[in-house]
C-alpha positions in Angstrom: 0.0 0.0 0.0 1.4 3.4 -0.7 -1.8 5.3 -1.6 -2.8 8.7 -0.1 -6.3 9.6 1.4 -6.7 13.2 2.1 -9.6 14.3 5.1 -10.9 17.4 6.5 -8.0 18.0 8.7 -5.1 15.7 7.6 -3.7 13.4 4.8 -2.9 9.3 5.5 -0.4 8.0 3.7 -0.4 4.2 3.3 2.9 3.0 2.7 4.6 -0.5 2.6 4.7 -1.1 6.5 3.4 1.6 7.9 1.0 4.5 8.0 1.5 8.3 7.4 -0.1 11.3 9.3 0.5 14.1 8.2 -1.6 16.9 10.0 -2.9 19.4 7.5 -4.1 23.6 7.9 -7.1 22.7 9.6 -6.0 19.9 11.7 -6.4 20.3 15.7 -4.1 22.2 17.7 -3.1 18.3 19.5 -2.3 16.6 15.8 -0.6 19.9 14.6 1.7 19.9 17.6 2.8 16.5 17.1 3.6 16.7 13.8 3.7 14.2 11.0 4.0 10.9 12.4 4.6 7.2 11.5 2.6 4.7 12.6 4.0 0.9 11.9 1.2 -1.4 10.7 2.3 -3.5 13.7 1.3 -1.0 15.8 -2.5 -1.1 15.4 -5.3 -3.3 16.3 -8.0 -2.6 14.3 -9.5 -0.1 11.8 -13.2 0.5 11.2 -15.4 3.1 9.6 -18.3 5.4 12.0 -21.1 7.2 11.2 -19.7 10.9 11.1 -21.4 14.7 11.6 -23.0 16.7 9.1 -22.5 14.4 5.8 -19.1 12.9 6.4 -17.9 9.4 7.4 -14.8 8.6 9.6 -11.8 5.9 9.6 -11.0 5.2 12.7 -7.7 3.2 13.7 -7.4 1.7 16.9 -3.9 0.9 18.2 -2.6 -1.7 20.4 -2.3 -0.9 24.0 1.1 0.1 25.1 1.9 1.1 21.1 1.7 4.5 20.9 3.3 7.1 23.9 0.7 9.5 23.1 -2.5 7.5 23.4 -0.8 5.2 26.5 -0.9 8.8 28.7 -3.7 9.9 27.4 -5.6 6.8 28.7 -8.5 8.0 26.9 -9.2 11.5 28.3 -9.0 12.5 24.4 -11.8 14.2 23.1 -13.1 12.9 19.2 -12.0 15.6 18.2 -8.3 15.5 19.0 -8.0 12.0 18.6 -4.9 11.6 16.0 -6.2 8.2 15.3 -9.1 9.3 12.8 -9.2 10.2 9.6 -12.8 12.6 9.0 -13.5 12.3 4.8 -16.8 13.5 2.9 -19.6 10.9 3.3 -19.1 9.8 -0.7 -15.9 8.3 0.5 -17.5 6.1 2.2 -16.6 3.1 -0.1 -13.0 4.0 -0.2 -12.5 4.7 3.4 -13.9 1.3 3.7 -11.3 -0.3 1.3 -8.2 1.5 3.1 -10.2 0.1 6.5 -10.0 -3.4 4.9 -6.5 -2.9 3.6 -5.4 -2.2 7.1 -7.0 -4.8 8.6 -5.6 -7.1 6.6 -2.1 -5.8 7.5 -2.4 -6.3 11.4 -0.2 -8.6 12.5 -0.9 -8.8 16.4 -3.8 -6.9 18.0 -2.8 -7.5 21.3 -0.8 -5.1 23.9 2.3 -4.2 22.8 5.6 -5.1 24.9 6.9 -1.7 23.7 6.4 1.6 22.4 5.8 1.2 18.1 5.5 4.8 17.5 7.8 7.0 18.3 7.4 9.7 20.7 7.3 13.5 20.4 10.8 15.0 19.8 12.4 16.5 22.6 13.3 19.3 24.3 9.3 20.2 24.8 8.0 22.7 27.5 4.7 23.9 29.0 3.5 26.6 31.3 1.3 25.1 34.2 -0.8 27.3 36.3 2.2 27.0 39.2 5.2 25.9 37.2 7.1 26.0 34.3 8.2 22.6 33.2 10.7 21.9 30.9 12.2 18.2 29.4 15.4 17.9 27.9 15.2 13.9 27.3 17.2 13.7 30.3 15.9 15.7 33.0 12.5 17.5 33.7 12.4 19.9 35.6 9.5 22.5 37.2 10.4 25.9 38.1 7.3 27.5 40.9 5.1 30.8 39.7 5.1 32.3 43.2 2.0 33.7 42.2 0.3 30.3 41.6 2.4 27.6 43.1 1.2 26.1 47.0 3.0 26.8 50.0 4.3 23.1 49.8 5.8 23.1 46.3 6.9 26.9 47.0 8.8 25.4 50.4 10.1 22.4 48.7 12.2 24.8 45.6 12.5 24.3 42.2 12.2 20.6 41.1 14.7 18.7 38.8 14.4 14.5 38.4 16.7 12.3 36.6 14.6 9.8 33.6 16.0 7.0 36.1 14.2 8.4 39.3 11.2 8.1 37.4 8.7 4.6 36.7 5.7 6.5 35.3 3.7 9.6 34.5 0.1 10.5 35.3 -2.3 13.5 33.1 -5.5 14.6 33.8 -6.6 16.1 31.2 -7.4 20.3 31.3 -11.0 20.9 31.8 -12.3 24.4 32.9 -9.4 24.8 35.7 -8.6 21.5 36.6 -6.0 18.8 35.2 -2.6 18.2 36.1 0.5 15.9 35.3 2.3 13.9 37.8 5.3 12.2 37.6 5.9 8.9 39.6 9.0 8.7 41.5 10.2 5.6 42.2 10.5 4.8 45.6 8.5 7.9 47.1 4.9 7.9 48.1 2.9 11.0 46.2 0.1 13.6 48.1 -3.5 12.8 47.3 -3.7 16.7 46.2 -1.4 17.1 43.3 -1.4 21.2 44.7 1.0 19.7 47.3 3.3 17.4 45.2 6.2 18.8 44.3 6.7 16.1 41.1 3.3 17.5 40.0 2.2 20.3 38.2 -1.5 21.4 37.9 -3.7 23.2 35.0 -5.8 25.9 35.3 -7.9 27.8 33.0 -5.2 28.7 30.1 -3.0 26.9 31.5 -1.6 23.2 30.9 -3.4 22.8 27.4 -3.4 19.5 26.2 -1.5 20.3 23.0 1.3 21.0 25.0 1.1 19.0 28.3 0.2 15.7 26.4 2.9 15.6 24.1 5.0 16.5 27.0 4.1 13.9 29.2 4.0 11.3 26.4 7.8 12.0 25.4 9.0 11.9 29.2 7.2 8.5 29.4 9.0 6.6 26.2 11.9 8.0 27.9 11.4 6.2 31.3 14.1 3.0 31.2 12.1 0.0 31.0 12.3 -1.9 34.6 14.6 -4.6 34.5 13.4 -7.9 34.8 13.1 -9.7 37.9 15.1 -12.9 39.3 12.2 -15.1 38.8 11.2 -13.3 34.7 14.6 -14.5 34.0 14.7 -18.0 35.7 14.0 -20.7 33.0 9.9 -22.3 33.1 9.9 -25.4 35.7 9.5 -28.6 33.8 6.3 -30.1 33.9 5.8 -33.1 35.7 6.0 -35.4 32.4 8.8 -34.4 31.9 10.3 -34.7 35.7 9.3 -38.0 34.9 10.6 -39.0 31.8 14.2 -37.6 33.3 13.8 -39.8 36.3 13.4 -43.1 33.9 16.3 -41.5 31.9 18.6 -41.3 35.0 17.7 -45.2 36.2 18.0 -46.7 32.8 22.1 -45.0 33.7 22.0 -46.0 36.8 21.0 -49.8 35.7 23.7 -49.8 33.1 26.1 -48.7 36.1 26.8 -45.6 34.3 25.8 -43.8 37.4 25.8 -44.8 41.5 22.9 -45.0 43.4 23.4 -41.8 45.5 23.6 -39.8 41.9 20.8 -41.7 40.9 18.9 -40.3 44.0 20.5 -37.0 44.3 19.5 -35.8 40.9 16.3 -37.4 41.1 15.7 -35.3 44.3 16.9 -32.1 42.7 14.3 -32.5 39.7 11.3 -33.1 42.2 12.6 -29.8 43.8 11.9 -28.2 40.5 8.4 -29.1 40.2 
């Protein structure tokens, strides 16, 4: 596939092994802010046509959990309207949206969660204005510098914030509504205020402030840069053998035994130590 399909507010472009957004003059201030992206066929889940407003028709592409940085912070707090997962086309294109829905259902490969971020997150350095911060990413370090005029008492006592990517193990947004929202980040290791008005490794939104054009993509590019946890003692042990197969290593073991190849306390000592495996 390397055909282009051109909606109300941005243009797909369906290459080989991946799809093409690129956000167009009318496109929402969320998709224009995070540019022209690539989205890897392997990435998505599904793709389907809805009903649409006012005559059109929409193709809507669903991608796999834990895919896309973006949509994994966003954790569906995105309005229709911003979502950078649909395409919104004239309802004669019905037909053809449907074909390029087809198309890219037949190029999914695994609909299930991802083990790791497909798409790739919003370039870096980004920054924001919160209603009580400044916060600033350099794909390193974020840091949040306090508005005396709108920061608390707590985050104005605490000083000006700065963690380290490997301090960190997730991030939190609530979307902006009216004068609410905020981002938290999750620092390993340290137990976080209910209020994020008194968390220093928050910031909060307020009306203007914190738009989701800016905070999103924000928070979305400091999560793909978190380290991914190393696995555990027990992730990286091998599976226990089943007990068929405990078994069939025991027969193995007497049938060396009886041709002398092995003593009887061998015999018994490794039999013991696969039983302890089970």
């Amino acid at each position: 596939m390397e055909d282009v399909l051109a909606g109300r507010d941005c243009t797909w472009v369906f290459e080989t092994d991946s799809l093409r957004v690129r956000p167009g003059p009318k496109a929402s201030k969320l998709l224009s802010e995070l540019g022209e992206r690539v989205v890897p066929y392997a990435a998505i889940a599904d793709a389907a046509i809805v009903p649409g407003k006012r005559d059109t028709v929409t193709l809507q592409v669903t991608p796999r959990r834990g895919a896309d940085p973006v949509m994994s912070v966003a954790a569906g707090q995105l309005r229709d309207s911003a979502d950078p997962y649909r395409l919104v086309l004239p309802a004669e294109k019905e037909t053809l949206a449907d074909y390029y829905a087809e198309e890219l259902r037949s190029a999914i490969t695994d609909p299930g969660p991802a083990e790791r971020f497909l798409v790739a997150a919003p370039p870096v350095p980004r920054s924001f204005k919160a209603y009580d911060g400044a916060a600033t990413f350099d794909g390193e370090t974020v840091t949040f510098t306090w508005f005396w005029s709108g920061a608390s008492w707590a985050k104005y006592r605490a000083g000006d914030q700065r963690f380290s990517i490997s301090e960190l193990e997730g991030v939190e947004w609530h979307a902006p509504e009216v004068a609410s929202g905020s981002l938290r980040l999750k620092v390993r290791g340290r137990p976080a205020p209910s209020d994020p008005n008194k968390d220093p490794a928050s910031v909060v939104f307020g009306l203007g402030w914190g738009a989701a054009h800016k905070s999103l993509p924000f928070a979305a590019a400091v999560l793909a840069a978190i380290p991914a946890p190393a696995p555990s003692p027990a992730e990286l042990a091998p599976p226990a053998p089943s007990g068929a197969e405990v078994a069939d290593l025991i027969t193995k073991l007497g049938e060396l035994r009886d041709a002398g190849l092995l003593s009887e306390e061998e015999f018994q000592a490794k039999k013991t130590e696969l039983l302890s495996r089970m």
